[in-house]
Every structure is written in C-alpha cells, then in structure tokens.
Backbone bond lengths (Angstrom), bond angles and torsions (degrees), N, CA, C in turn:
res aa  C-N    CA-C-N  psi(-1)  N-CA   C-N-CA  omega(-1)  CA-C   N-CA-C  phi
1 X - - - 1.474 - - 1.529 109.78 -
2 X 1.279 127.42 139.19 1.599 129.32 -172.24 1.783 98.02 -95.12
3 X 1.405 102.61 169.75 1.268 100.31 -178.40 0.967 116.40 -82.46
4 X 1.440 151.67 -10.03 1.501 156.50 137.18 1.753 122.96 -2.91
5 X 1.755 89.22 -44.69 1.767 103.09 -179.61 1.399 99.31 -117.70
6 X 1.346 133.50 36.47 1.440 151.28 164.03 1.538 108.52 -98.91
7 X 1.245 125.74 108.38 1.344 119.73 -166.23 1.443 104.89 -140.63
8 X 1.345 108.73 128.84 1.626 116.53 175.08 2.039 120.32 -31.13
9 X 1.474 93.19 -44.26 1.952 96.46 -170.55 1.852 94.34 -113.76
10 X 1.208 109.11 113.62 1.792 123.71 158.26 2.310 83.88 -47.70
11 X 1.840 70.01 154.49 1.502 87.29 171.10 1.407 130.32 43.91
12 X 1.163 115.82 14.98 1.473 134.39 178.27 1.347 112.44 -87.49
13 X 1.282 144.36 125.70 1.385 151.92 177.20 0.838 101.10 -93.75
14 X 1.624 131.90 -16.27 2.321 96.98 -170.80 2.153 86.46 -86.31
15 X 1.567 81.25 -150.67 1.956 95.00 -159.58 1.520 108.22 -82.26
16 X 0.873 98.00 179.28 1.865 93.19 170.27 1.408 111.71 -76.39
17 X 1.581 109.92 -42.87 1.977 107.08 172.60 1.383 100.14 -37.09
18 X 1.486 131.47 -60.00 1.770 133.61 -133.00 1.563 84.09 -79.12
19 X 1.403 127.29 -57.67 0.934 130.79 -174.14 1.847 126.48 -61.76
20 X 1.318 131.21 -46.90 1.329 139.87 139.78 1.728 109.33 -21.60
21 X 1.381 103.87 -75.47 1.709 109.15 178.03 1.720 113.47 -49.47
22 X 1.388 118.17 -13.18 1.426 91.29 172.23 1.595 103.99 -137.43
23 X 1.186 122.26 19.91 1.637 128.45 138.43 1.396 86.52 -66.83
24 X 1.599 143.91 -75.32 1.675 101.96 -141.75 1.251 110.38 -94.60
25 X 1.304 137.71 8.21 1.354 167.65 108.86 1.818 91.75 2.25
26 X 1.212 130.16 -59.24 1.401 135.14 -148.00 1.256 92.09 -104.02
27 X 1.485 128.42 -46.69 1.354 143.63 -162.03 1.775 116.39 -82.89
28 X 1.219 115.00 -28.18 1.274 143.36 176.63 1.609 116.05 -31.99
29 X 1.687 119.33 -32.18 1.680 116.19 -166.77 1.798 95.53 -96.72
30 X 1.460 110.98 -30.63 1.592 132.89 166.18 1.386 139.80 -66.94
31 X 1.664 93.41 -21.60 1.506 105.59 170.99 1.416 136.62 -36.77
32 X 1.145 104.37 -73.00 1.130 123.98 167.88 1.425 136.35 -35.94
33 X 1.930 101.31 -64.69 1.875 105.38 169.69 1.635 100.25 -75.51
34 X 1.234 134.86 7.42 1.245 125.22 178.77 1.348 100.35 -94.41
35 X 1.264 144.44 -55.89 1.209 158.63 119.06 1.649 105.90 32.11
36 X 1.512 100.65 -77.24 1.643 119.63 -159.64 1.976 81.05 -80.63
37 X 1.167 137.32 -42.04 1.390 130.45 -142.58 1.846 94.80 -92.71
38 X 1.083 119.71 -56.01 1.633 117.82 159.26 1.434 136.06 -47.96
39 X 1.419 121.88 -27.96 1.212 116.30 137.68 1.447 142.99 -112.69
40 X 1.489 107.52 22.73 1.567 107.97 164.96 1.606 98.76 105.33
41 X 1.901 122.26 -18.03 1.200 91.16 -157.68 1.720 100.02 102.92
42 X 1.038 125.50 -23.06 1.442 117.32 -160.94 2.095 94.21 -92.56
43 X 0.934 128.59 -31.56 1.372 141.70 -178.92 1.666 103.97 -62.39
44 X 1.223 122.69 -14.56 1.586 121.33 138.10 1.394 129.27 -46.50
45 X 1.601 105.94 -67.11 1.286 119.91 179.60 1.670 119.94 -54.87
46 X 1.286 107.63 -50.18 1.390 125.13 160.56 1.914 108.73 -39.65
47 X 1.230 113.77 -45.85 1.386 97.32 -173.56 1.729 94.85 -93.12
48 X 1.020 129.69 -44.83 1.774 139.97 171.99 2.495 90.76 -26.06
49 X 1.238 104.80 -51.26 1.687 117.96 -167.00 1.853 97.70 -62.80
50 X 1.244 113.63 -50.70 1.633 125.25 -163.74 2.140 85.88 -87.40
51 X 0.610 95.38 -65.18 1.365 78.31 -169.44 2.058 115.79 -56.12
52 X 1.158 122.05 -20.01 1.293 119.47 155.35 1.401 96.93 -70.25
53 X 0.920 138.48 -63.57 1.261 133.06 -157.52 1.966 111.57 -41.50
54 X 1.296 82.47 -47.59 1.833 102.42 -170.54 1.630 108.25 -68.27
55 X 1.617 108.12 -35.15 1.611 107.97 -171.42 1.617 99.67 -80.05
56 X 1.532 138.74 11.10 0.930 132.84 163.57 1.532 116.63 -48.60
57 X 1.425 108.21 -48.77 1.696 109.98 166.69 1.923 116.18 -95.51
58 X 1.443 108.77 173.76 1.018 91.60 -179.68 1.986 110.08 -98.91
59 X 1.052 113.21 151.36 1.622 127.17 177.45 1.326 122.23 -125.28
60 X 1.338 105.00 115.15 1.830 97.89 -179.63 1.218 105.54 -100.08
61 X 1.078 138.23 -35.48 1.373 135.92 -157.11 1.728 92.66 -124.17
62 X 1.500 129.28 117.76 1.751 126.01 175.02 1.655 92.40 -116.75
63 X 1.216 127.21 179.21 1.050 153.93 -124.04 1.247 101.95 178.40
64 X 1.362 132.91 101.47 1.762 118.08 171.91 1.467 97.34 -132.45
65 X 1.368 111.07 125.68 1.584 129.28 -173.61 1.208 100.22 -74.18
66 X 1.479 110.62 169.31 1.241 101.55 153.76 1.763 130.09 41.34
67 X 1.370 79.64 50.03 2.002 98.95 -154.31 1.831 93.85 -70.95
68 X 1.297 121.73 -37.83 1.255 124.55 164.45 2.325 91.93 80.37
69 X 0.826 107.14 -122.31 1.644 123.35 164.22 0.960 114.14 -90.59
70 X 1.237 144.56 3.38 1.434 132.60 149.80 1.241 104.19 96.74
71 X 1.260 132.90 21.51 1.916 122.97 162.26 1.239 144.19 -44.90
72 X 1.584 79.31 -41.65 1.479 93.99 -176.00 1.992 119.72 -96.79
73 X 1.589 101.23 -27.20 1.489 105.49 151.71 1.589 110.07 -53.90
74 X 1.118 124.92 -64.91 1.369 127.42 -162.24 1.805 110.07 -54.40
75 X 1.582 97.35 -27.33 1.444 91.51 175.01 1.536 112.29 -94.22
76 X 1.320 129.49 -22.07 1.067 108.79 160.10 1.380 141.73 -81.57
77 X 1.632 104.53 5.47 1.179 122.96 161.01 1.678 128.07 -86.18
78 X 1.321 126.84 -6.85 1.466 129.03 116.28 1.265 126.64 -98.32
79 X 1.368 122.45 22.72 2.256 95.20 163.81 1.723 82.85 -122.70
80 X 0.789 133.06 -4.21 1.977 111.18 167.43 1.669 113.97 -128.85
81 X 1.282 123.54 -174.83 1.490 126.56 -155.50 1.326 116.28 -133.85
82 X 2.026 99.46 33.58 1.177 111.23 151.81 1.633 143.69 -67.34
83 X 1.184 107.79 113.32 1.450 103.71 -154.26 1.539 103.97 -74.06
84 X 1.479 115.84 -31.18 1.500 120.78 168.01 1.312 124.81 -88.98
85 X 1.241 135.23 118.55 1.551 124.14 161.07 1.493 134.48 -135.69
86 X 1.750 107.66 97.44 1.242 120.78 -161.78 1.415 118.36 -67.50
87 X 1.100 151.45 141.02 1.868 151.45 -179.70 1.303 116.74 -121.20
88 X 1.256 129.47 111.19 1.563 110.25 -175.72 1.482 97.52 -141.78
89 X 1.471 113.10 137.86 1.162 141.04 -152.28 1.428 110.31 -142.13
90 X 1.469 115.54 135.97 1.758 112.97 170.03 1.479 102.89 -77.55
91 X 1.103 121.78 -36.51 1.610 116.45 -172.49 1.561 114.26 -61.27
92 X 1.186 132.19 112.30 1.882 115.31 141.58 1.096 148.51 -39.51
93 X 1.629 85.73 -24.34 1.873 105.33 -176.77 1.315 116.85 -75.98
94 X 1.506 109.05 -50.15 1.187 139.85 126.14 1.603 111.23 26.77
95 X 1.229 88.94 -125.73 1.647 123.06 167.64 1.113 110.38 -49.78
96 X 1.437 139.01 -45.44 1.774 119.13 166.52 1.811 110.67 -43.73
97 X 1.338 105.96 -48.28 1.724 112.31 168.72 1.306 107.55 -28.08
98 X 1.688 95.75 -76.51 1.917 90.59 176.11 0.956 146.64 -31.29
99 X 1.279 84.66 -50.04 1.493 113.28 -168.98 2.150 99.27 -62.06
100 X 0.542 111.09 -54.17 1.393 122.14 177.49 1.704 121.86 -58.14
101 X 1.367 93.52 -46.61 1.669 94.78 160.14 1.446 121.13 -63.29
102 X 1.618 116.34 -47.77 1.488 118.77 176.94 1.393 107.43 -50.17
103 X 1.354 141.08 -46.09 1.008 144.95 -179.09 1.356 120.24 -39.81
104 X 1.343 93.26 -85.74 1.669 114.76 164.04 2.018 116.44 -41.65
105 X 1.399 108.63 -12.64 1.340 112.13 165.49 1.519 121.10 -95.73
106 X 1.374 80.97 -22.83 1.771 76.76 173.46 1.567 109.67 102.71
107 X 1.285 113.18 -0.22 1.957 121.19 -170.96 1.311 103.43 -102.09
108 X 1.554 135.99 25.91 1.119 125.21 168.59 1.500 109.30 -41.71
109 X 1.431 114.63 -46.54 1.839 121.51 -145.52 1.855 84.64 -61.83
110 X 1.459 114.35 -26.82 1.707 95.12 -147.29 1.424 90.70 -106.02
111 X 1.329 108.77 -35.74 1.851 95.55 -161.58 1.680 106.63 -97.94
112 X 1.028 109.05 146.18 1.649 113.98 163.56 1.665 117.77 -118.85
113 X 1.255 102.25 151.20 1.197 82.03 -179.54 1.806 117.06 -150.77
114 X 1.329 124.95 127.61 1.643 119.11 -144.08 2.007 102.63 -149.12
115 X 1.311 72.59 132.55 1.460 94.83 -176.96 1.533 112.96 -63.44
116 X 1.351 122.70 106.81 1.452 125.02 171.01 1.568 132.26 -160.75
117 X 1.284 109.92 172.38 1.414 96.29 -178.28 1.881 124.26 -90.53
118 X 1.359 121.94 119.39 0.941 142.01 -177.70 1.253 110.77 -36.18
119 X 1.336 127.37 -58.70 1.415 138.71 -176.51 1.611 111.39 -61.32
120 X 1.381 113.74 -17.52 1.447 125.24 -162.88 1.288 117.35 -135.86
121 X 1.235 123.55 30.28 2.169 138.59 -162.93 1.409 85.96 -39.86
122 X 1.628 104.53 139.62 1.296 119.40 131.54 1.643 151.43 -73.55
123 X 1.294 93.17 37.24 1.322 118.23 175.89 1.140 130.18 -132.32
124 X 1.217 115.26 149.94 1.909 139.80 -178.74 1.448 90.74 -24.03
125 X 1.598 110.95 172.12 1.429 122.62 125.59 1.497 128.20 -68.01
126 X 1.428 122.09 140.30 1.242 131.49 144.15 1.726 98.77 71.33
127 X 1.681 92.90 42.80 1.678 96.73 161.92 1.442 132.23 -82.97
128 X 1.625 103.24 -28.93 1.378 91.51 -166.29 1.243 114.38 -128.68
129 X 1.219 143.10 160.61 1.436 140.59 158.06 1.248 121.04 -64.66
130 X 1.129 148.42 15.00 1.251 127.49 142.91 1.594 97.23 -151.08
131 X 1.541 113.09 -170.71 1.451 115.50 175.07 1.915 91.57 -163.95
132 X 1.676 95.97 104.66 1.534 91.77 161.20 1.584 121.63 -120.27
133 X 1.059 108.16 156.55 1.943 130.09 176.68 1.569 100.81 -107.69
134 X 1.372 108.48 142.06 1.447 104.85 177.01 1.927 85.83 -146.96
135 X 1.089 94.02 109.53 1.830 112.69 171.51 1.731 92.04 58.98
136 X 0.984 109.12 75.58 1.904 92.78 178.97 1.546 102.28 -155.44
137 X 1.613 114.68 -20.49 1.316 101.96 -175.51 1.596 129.94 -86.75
138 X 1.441 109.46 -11.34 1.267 97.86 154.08 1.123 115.25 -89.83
139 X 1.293 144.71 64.77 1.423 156.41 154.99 1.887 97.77 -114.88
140 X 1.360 137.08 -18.77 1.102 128.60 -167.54 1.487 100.55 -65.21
141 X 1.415 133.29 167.45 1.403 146.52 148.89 1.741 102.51 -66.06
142 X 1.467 104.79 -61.20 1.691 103.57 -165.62 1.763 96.41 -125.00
143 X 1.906 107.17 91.76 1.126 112.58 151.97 2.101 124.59 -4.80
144 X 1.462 89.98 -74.40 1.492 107.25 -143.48 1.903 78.88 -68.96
145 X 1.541 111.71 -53.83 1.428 101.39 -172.17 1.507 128.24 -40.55
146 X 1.548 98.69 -30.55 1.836 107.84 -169.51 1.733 75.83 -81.03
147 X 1.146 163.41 -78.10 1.286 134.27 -99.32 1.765 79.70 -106.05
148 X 1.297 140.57 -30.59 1.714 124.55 164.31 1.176 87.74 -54.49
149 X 1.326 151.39 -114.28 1.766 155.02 -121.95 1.566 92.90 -42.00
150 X 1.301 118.98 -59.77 1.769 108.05 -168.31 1.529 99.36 -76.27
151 X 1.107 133.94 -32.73 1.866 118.87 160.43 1.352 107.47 -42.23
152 X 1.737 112.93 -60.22 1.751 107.69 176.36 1.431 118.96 -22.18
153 X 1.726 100.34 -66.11 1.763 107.61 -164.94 0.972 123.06 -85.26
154 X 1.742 122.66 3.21 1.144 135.41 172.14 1.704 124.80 -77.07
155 X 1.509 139.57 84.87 1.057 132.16 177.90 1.546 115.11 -12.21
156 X 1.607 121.06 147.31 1.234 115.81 142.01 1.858 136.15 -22.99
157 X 1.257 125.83 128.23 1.458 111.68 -172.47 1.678 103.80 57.63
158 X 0.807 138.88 38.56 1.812 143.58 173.06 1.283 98.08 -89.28
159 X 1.095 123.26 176.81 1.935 134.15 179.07 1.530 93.43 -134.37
160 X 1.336 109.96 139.86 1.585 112.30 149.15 1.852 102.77 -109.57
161 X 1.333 87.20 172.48 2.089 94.94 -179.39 1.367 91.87 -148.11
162 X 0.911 93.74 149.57 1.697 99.72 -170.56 2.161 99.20 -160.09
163 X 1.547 82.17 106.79 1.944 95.06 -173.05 2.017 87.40 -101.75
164 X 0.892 111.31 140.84 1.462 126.71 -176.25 1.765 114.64 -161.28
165 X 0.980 98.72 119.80 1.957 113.31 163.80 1.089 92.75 -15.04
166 X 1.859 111.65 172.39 1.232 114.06 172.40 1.640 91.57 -170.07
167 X 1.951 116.76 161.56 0.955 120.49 147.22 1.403 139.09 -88.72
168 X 1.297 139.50 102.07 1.630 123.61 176.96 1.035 125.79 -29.46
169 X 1.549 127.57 127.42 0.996 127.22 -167.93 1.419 103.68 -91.11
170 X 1.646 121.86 -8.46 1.560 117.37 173.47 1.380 124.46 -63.52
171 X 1.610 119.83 134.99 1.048 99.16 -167.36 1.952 109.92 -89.07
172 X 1.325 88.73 17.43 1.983 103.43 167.39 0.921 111.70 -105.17
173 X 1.189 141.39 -54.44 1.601 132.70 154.31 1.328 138.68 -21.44
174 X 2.090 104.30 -61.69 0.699 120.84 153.70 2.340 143.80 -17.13
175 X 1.372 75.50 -61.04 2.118 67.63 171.02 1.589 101.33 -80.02
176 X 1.254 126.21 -46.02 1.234 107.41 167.17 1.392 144.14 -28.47
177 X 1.003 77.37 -56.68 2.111 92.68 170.95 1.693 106.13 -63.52
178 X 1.188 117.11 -43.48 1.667 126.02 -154.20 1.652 93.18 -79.35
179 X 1.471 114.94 -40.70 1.534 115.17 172.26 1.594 117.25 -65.99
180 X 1.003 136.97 -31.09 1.660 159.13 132.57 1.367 109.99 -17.65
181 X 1.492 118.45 -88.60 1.275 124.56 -154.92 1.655 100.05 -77.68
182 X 1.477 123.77 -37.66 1.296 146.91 166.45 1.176 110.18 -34.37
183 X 1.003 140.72 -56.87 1.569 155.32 -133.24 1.220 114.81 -153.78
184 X 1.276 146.06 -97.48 0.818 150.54 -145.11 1.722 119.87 -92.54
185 X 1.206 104.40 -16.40 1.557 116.81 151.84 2.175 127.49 -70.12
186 X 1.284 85.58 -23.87 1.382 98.62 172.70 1.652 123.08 -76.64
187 X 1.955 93.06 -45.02 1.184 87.94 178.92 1.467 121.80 -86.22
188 X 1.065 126.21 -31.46 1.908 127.81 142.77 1.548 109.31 -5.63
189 X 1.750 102.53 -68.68 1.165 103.41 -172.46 1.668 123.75 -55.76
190 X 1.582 102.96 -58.56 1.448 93.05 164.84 1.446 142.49 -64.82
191 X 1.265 106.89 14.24 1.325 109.44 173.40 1.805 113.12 -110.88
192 X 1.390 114.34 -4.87 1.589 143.98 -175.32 1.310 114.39 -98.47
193 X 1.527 102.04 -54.68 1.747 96.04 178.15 1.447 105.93 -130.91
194 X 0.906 116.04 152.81 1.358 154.69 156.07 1.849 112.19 -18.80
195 X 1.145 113.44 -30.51 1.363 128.66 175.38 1.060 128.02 -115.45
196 X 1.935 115.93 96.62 1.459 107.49 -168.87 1.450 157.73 -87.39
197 X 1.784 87.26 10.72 1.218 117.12 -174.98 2.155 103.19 -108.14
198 X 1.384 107.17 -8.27 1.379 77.88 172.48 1.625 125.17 -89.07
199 X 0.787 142.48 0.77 1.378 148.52 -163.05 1.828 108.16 -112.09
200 X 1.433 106.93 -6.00 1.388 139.08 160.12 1.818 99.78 -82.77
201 X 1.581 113.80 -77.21 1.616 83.02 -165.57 1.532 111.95 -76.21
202 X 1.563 133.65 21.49 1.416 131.14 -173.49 1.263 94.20 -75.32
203 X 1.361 128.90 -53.34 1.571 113.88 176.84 1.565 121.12 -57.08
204 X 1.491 117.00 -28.07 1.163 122.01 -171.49 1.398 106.96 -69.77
205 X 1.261 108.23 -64.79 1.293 115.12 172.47 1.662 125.33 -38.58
206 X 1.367 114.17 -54.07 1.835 112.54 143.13 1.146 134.60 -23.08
207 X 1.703 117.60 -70.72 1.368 111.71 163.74 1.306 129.63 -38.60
208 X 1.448 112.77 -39.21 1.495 122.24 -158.02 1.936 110.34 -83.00
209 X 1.385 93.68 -46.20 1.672 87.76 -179.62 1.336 125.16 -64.85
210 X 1.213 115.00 149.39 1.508 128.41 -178.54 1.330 117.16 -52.01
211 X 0.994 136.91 106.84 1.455 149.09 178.54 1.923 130.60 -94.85
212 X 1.005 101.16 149.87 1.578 110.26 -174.05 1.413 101.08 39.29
213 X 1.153 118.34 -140.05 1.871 130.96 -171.66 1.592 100.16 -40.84
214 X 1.114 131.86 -52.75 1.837 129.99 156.76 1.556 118.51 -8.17
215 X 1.238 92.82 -50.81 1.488 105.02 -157.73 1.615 105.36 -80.04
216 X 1.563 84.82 -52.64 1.879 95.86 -157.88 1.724 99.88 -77.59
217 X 1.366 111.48 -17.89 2.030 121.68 155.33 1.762 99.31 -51.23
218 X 1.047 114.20 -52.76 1.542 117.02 -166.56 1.485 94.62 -54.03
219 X 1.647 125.90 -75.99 1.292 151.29 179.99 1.896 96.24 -12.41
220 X 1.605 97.86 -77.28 1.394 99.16 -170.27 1.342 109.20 -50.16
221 X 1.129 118.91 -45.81 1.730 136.69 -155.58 1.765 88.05 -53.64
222 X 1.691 127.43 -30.37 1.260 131.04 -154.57 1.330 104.59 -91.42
223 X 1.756 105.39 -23.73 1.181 108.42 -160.34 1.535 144.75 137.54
224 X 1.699 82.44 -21.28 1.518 98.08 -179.40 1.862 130.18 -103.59
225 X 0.712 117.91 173.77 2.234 121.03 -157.78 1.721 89.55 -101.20
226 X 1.512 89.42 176.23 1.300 96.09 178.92 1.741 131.32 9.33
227 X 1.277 95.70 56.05 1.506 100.14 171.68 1.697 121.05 -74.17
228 X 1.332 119.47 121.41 1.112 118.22 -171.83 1.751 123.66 -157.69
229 X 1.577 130.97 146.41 1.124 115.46 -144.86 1.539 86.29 -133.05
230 X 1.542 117.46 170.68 1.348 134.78 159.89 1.171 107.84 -158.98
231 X 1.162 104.96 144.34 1.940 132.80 -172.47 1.527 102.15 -84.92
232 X 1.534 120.86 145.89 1.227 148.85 148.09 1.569 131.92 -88.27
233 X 0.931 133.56 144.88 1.535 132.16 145.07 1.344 99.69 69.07
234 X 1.172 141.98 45.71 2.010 128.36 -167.09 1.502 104.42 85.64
235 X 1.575 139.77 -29.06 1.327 132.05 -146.78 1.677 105.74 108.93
236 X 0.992 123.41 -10.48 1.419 101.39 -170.85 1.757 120.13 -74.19
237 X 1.922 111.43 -4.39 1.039 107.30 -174.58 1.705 80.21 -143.36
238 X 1.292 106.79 153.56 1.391 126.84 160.05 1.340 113.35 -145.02
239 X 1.665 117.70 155.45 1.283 148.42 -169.40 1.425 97.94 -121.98
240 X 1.832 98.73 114.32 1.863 107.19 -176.77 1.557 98.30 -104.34
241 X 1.439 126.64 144.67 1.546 113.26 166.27 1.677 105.53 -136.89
242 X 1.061 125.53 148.14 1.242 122.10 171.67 1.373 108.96 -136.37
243 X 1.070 138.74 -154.39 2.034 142.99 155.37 1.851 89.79 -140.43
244 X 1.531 86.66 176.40 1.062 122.89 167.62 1.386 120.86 -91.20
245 X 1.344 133.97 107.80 1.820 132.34 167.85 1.551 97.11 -30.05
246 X 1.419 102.37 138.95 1.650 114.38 179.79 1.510 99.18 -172.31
C-alpha cells in the first residue's frame, strides 16, 4: 500500500489533507520534544547535512513546504544568505508554533510563514530558488501532484531538497528499527501528546512511501533533472535533490 491511502484516523471518510491538518493540529504543543526525543536529537544533524548541502549554490528566495514549526526555515535562515524564506503548512497549530519561535529568534525580517494547502500554493510560477520538504512528503494525499506544484514555483535551474524518514535497508538494522518505530515510539507518543493514533501511523507512513530510486522515479516522472538521493544514519533518513530543466 503507498502512503497516499496511509492515513492518520482508521475508519475516517474525509481526505488525507482534512485528516493530516488536524493530527498536527492536536500534535502541535509536542512536536517538537517529540521530534528531538524519537530520534536522539540526531534529526538536527540530518537537517544541519541538507542544508550545507543546499548552500552549495546561492538562493534568495526558498520555499519550505510543509514548514511544520519551522526548523528547518529557521536553520536556513542562519547557515545560507537567503534573504527570503517562505513556510507553508496545512496545520494552524502548526505554524502559530513557528510563528512564535521565529519571533523569539529574532528572523521575523526573513521568514514568513502561512497556513496553506501544499498541493494547491498560493503562489506565482517560477518564484523561488529552491523548494524544500523536511519529513512532510509522505503526509501528501497525491505524491506526484505536490512534486508538479513545487516544480510550478520553482524557477528554471531551481533545486528542490527533500529530507524524509526512511526504512533500513540492512537486514541487521532493520528489526531493530521496526521494534523502535513499531512499538515503542507509539507508546512515548501516547503518553506525550494528546493524539493517540499519530505516532502509530508515523511508522506507517515510513514504510509506505517511496524510497531511494522509488522516489527520485517519482521526481522525474513530475518533471524534474538530476534526481538523486543519499542515505543517513543506517538508511533511516535520506536527502532527495533534483533541479528544475532550465
């Protein structure tokens, strides 16, 4: 099953958007130490790796989907010399978070940050120089649609980055991790937040999305060049990058 028909609430009839938007809606005051407490702290470094990676060129204007709380804007709003940095998120809960951290950091001037739907940007074509996702795209309803819309707003020659969960492909690693994310990440969760089924489909949702050559097949399939991936930590996280034809 792909992550498309992977959905936060069993037995739920509305879409995966309605449903996504109010898992992190619920999940939103927990995010964060859940975040740092499920992977050790190491899901810093992981974005600290993609964001060197990205300041290799220069970007004035980024785009970060699925901005969630804003980590990964906020970090590329001190390690590169983007003077713009847009965040857009289905959650409110979400993004008020951000919104509150940027503050308290002091990055009002650079980052913005606005509640919307991913699949559907409120923006031009071919605004910005880059467009990144950090753990957000298997949360989409329609994969292939989110990666056309951020091709849309992506200039000619633009980069997307795309940091996403992952399964180990070791087969020693492997039960390890599956006993982890399986179990004992769930029950953390329900005892942390408020919502007891999301930290239940976070593994699900892992298994399910398209991974390594999967993924970066999807990428082209959307539209985009040099699609290409590298593994973290055993595999459990990878960094996808492609450009835009220009």
């Amino acid at each position: 099953m792909d992550c498309e028909h992977i959905n936060p609430y069993r037995d739920d009839r509305r879409s995966k958007s309605q449903q996504v938007r109010e898992m992190f809606d619920n999940i939103a005051p927990a995010y964060d130490f859940m975040n740092r407490a499920m992977t050790f702290g190491i899901d810093r470094r992981w974005r600290r790796k993609a964001v060197d990676m990205l300041r290799r060129r220069p970007h004035d204007a980024i785009l970060d989907v699925a901005t969630g709380t804003g980590d990964l804007a906020m970090l590329m709003a001190r390690r590169t010399d983007a003077q713009a940095i847009t965040g857009i998120d289905l959650s409110e809960g979400m993004i008020e978070v951000g919104r509150r951290k940027i503050r308290e950091a002091g990055l009002e001037s650079r980052i913005t940050l606005t509640a919307g739907d991913c699949l559907n940007m409120p923006f031009a074509d071919g605004v910005f120089d880059a467009v990144t996702v950090a753990y957000g795209v298997r949360n989409f309803e329609n994969l292939h649609q989110g990666y056309v819309e951020m091709l849309r707003v992506l200039r000619p020659g633009g980069t997307i980055m795309v940091i996403e969960l992952s399964t180990p492909a070791s087969p020693v690693i492997r039960p390890l991790y599956n006993l982890y994310t399986r179990h004992i990440i769930p029950a953390v969760g329900r005892l942390v937040s408020k919502d007891v089924r999301a930290y239940s489909y976070l593994p699900e949702s892992i298994a399910a999305v398209p991974q390594r050559d999967a993924m970066t097949a999807l990428m082209r399939q959307a539209g985009f060049d040099n699609a290409q991936w590298r593994q973290l930590t055993f595999g459990t996280c990878i960094i996808y990058t492609a450009v835009k034809p220009g």
